[in-house]
ZAZA-296384 format. One record per residue (C-alpha): residue in three letters; x, y, z. Coordinates in steps of 0.001 Angstrom, whole numbers, padded with zeros to 6 digits, always signed. Last residue first. Layout:
! ZAZA-296384
ALAXYZ/...
END
This chain:
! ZAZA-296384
UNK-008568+012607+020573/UNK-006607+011070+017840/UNK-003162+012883+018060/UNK-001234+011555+015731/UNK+001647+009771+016598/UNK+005161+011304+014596/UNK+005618+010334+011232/UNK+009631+010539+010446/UNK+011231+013131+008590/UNK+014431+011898+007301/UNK+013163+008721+006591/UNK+015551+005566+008270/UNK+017726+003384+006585/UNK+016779-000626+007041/UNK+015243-000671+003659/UNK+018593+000369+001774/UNK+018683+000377-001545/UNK+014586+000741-001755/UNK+015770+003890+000728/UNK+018209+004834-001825/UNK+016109+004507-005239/UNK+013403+006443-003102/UNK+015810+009456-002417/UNK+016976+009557-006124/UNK+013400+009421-007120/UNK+011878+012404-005100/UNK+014830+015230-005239/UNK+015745+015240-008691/UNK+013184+013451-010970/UNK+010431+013977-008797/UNK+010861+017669-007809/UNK+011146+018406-011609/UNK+008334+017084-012316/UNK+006658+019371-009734/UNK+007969+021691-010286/UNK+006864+021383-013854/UNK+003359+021028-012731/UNK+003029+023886-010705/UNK+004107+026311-013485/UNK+001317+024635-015401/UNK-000930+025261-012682/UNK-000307+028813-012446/UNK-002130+029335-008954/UNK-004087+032359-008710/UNK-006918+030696-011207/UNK-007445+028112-008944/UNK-005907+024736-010178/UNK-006278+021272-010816/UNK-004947+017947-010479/UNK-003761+014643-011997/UNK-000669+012453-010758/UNK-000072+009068-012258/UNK+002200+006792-010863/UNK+004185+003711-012548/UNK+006865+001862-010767/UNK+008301-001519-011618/UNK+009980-003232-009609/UNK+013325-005446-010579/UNK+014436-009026-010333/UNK+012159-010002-012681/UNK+009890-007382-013628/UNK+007421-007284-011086/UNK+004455-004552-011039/UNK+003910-001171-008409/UNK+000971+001038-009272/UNK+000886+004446-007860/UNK-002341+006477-008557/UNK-002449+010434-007340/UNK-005347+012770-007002/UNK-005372+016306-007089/UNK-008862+017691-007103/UNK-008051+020918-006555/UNK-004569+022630-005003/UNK-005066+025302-002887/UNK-005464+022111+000154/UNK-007656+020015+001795/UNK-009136+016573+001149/UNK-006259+016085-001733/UNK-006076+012717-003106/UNK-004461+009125-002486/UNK-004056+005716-004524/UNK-001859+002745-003459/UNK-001417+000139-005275/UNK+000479-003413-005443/UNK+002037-005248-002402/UNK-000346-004487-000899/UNK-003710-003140-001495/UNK-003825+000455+000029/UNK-006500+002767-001552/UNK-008255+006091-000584/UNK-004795+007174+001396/UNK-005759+010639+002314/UNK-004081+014083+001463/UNK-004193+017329+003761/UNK-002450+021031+002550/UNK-001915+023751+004304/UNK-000797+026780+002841/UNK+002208+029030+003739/UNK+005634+026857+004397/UNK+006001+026916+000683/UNK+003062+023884+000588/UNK+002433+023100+004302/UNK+002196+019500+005202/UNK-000238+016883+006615/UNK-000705+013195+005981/UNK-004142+011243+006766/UNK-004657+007545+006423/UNK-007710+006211+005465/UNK-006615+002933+003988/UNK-002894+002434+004805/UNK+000015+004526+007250/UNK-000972+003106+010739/UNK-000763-000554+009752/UNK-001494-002477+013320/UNK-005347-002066+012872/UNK-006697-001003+009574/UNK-008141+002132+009869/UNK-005336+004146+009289/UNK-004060+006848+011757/UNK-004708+010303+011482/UNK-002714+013090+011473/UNK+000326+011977+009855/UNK+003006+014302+009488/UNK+004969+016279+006484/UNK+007757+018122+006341/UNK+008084+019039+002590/UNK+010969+018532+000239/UNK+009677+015306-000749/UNK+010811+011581-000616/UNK+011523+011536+003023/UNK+007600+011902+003903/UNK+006595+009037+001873/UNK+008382+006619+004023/UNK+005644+004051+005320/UNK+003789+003440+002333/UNK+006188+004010-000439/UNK+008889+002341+001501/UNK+006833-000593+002598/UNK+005558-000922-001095/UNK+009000-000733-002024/UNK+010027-003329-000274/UNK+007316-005622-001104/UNK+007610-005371-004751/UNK+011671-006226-004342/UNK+014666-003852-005505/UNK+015864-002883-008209/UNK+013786-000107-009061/UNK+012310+000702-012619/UNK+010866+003797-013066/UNK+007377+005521-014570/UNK+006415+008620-013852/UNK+003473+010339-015252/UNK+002433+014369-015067/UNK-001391+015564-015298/UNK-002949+019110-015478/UNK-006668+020618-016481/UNK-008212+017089-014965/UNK-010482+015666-016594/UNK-014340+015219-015597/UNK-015630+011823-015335/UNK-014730+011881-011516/UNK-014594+007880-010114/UNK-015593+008032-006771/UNK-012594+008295-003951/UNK-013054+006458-001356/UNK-014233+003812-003099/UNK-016483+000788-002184/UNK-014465-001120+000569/UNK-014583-005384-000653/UNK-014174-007904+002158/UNK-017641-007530+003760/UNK-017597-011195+005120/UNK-015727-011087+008860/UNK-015946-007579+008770/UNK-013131-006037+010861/UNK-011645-004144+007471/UNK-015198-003173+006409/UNK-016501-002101+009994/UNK-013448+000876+009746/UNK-014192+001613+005832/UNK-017913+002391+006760/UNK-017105+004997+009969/UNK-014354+006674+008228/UNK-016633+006652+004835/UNK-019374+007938+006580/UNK-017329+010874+008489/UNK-015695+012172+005734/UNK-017704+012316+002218/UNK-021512+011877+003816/UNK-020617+014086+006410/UNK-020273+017282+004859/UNK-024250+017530+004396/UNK-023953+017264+007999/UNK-026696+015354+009961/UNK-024547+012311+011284/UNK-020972+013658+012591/UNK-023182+016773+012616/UNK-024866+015410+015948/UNK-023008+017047+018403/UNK-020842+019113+016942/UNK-018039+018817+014342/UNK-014584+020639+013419/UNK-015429+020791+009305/UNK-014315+018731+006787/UNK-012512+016274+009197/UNK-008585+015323+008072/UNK-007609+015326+011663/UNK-007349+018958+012624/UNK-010116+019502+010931/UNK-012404+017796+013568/UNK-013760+014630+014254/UNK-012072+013283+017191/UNK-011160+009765+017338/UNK-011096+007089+020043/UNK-010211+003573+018341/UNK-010286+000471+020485/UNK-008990-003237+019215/UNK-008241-004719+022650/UNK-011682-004085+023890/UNK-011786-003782+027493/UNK-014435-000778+026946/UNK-013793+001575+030013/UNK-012191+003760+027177/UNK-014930+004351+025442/UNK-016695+005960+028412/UNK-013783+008465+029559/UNK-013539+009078+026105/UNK-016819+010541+025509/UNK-017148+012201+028679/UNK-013895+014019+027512/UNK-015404+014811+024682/UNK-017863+016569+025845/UNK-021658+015028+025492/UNK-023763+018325+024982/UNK-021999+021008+023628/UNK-020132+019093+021073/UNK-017732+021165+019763/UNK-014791+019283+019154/UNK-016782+016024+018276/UNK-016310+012305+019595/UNK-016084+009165+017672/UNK-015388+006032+019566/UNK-014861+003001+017393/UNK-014917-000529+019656/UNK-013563-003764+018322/UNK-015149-006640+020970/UNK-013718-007093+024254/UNK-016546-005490+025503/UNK-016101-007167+029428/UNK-014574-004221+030741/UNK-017627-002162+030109/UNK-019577-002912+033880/UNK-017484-000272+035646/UNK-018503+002599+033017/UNK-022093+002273+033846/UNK-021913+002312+037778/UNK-018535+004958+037537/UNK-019894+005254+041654/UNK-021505+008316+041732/UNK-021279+009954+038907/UNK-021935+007169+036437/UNK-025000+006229+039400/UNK-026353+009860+038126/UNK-026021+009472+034851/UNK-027719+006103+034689/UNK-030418+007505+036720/UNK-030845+010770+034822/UNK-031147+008103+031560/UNK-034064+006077+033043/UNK-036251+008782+034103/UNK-036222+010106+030547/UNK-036577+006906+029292/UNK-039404+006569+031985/UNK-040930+010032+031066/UNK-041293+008991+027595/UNK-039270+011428+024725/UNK-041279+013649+022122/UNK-039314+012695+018986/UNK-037810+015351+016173/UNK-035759+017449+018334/UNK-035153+019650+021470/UNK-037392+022435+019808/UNK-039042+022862+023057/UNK-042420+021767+021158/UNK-040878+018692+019814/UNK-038962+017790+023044/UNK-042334+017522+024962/UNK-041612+015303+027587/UNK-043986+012218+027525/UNK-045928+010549+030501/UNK-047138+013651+032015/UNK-044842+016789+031558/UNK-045953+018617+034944/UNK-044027+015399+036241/UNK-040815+017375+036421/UNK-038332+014880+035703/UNK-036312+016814+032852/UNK-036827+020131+034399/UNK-035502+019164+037735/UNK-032670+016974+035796/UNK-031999+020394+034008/UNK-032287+022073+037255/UNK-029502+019862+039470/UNK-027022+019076+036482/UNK-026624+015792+035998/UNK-028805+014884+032626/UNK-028105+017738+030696/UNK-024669+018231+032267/UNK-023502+014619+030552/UNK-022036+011823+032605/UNK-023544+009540+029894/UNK-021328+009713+027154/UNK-021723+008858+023395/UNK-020422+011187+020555/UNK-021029+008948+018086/UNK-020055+005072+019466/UNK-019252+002174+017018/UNK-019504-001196+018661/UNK-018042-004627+016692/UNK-018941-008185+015459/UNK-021077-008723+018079/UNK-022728-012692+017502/UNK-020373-013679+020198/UNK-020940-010632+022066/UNK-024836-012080+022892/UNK-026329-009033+023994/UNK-027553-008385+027454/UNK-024754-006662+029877/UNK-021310-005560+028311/UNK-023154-005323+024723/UNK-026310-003942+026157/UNK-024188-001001+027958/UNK-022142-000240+025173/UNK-025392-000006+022821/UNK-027497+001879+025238/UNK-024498+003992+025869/UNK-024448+004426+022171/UNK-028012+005220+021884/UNK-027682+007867+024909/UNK-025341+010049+021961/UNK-025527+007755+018657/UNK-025633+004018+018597/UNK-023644+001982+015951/UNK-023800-002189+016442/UNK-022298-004093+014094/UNK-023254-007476+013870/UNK-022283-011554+013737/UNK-023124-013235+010420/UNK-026053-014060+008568/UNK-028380-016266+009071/UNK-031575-014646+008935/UNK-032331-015916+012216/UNK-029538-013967+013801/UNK-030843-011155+012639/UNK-034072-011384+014915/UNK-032366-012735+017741/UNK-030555-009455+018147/UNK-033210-007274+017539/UNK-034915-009277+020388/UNK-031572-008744+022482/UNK-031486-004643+021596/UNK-035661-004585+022808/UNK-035711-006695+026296/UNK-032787-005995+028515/UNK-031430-002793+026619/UNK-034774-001381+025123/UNK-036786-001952+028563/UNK-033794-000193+030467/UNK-033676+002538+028336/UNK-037256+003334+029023/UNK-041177+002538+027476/UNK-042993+000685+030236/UNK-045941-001434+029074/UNK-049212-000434+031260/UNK-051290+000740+028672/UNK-050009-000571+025336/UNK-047752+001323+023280/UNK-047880+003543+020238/UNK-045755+003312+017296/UNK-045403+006970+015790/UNK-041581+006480+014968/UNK-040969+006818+018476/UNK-042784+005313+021473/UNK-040389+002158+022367/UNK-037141+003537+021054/UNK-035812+003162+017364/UNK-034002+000775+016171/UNK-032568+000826+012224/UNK-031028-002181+010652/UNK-028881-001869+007749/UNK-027401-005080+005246/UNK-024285-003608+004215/UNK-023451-003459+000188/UNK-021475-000567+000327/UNK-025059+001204-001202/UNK-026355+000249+002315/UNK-023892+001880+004374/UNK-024538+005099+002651/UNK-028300+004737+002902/UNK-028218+004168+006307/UNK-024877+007162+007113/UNK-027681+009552+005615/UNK-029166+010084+001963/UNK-032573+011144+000863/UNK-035019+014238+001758/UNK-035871+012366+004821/UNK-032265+011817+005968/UNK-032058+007979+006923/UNK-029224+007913+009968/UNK-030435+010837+012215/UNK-034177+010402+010407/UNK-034314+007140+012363/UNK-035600+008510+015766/UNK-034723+011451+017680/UNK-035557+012732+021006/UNK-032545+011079+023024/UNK-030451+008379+021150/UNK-030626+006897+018012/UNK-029325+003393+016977/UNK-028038+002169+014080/UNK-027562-001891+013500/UNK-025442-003752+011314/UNK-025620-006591+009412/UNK-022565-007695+006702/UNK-024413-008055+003874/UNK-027178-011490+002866/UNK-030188-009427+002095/UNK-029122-005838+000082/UNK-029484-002937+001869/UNK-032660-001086+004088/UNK-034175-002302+007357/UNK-036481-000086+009439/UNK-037226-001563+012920/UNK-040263+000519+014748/UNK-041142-000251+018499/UNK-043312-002106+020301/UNK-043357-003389+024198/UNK-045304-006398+025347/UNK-043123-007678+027966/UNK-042265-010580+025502/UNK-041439-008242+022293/UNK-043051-006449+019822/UNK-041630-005341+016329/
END
């Protein structure tokens, strides 16, 4: 793609014609295998089979696109000239307005051109991966040194220094130790962000090394976006694994935690991709172990919904907490929700809400836990005046745990403890759980 100042750069664009567009851009030294793994897969190809129509930018010099003499190739070229060109470009397909993802620098390019270029009209929403700018490898006094040292010539040599994938210009190099540096100085970058209004994800990492996640924050939460989401990615919170820097996009693991977190969030602010694809795939194989329950409650669909939804922790012997909010704004215990609890006090065990359609179903599974592949199915039906109540529970077992010993508890759980505590609350909808969800901690 070139634009008016006569700068190129590569646009990939995978997914079906007509999704809900949305744009993924890399940051420093990398180009658009960090979203479209070479060997197959990545959060691209993931969005794509959802049914999202993907756009991938990379900088002016990556991708092997070379540029005319004399055309400057920074961060400032790609957010006043290159992001607003993309912009254009989707707009004259016709389709709606666009999510913009940026990883690292990319999502301060993305925050930046958002608050500064881009048309936030046609901005449907900003998702940031372990963006910051204030970073020590672009502030402290000998890695800027290094960085600028003109020894390099016009491009840094990242490949050879094992830095990653894309040899980086010297005026995008040049570009992002001034940003950092005015950040420090004066909160420059940060002070223009109160005009994002639009939804804004942040994710950072535990153990990023490079952008902290503090940094991270501190720049998502300059955003004046009304709808804003910071959220670590680590165990803790119903991660896989407690992520670095660019694992949130690299990670084999990431494909069933992270992509689905980031997919499910732009599906529920989409103003045309209604329909989530599962959380959960559809697993051929049985399970060894499987109990049903089915009960009529007198009481209305709605109510027990809420009750279901809201006051699962009262109906089991366990304390539990949630962990992670929801992803749907305003309804803290639906899609993507993530409760925690010990089993006997010893093991702990995380499930995660994979379905929430109300007043009707709600599905959830095991991400963590002794126990395999548990998954659980509640459907709720009218019956007249009455509700009724049919869940499914399948699972497996290690070979230490005597899964058919399991099940009976747990059968026995339900009709003694669980039930009479849900025909009460569906009694009485105004009675509060006896364990109550306390605020997750998100970041």
């Amino acid at each position: 793609m070139s634009t008016g100042d006569g700068g190129r750069f590569r646009v990939t664009r995978i997914g079906p014609c007509g999704g809900q567009p949305v744009v993924l851009v890399p940051g420093t030294f990398d180009n658009r295998r960090l979203y479209l793994w070479p060997g197959g897969g990545g959060l691209a190809a993931s969005l794509a089979v959802s049914g999202f129509d993907v756009w991938i930018v990379e900088r002016r010099g990556a991708g092997g696109v070379n540029q005319a003499a004399g055309v400057r190739a920074g961060w400032e070229e790609a957010m006043r000239q290159d992001l607003p060109a993309v912009q254009r470009l989707i707009a004259e397909t016709g389709t709606g307005p666009v999510f913009w993802v940026g990883h690292s620098l990319g999502g301060v390019l993305v925050a930046r051109a958002a608050a500064e270029t881009l048309d936030l009209h046609r901005v449907a929403g900003i998702v940031l991966v372990n963006a910051a700018v204030e970073i020590p490898l672009l502030t402290h006094p000998i890695a800027t040194a290094l960085l600028g040292s003109r020894r390099w010539g016009q491009w840094f040599p990242a490949r050879t220094l094992r830095l990653g994938p894309e040899n980086e210009p010297a005026a995008a190099l040049d570009d992002a130790i001034a940003w950092a540096d005015a950040e420090h100085r004066n909160s420059a970058i940060s002070g223009v962000l109160a005009g994002v209004d639009v939804p804004v994800l942040a994710l950072t990492s535990p153990r990023d090394l490079i952008a902290p996640s503090e940094r991270c924050r501190r720049l998502a939460r300059a955003c004046g976006a009304p709808d804003l989401r910071v959220q670590s990615a680590s165990r803790r919170n119903g991660f896989a694994i407690d992520h670095t820097h660019e694992s949130p996009l690299l990670h084999p693991r990431a494909s069933s935690d992270v992509f689905p977190f980031i997919r499910d969030w732009m599906i529920t602010r989409s103003p045309t991709q209604t329909t989530a694809a599962p959380s959960d795939p559809a697993d051929p194989a049985p399970r060894r172990h499987s109990l049903h329950f089915t009960v009529d409650l007198n009481a209305d669909i709605e109510t027990v919904f809420d009750v279901l939804s809201q006051q699962w922790a009262a109906l089991w012997p366990v304390r539990q907490q949630r962990v992670r909010d929801s992803v749907v704004p305003g309804f803290p215990d639906g899609l993507g929700c993530v409760r925690a609890q010990r089993a006997l006090g010893l093991w702990p065990i995380q499930e995660q809400i994979t379905a929430h359609h109300r007043p009707r179903l709600i599905e959830y599974r095991t991400i963590r836990g002794p126990v395999r592949r548990h998954h659980g199915r509640i459907q709720l039906t009218t019956t007249g005046p009455a509700t009724h109540l049919d869940y499914h529970i399948r699972f497996d077992t290690p070979a230490w745990i005597p899964g058919t010993l399991l099940a009976t508890a747990l059968q026995h759980t339900w009709h003694h403890y669980s039930l009479p505590r849900l025909r009460a609350l569906c009694t009485h909808p105004t009675r509060q759980a006896r364990t109550t969800h306390p605020t997750p901690r998100t970041d």
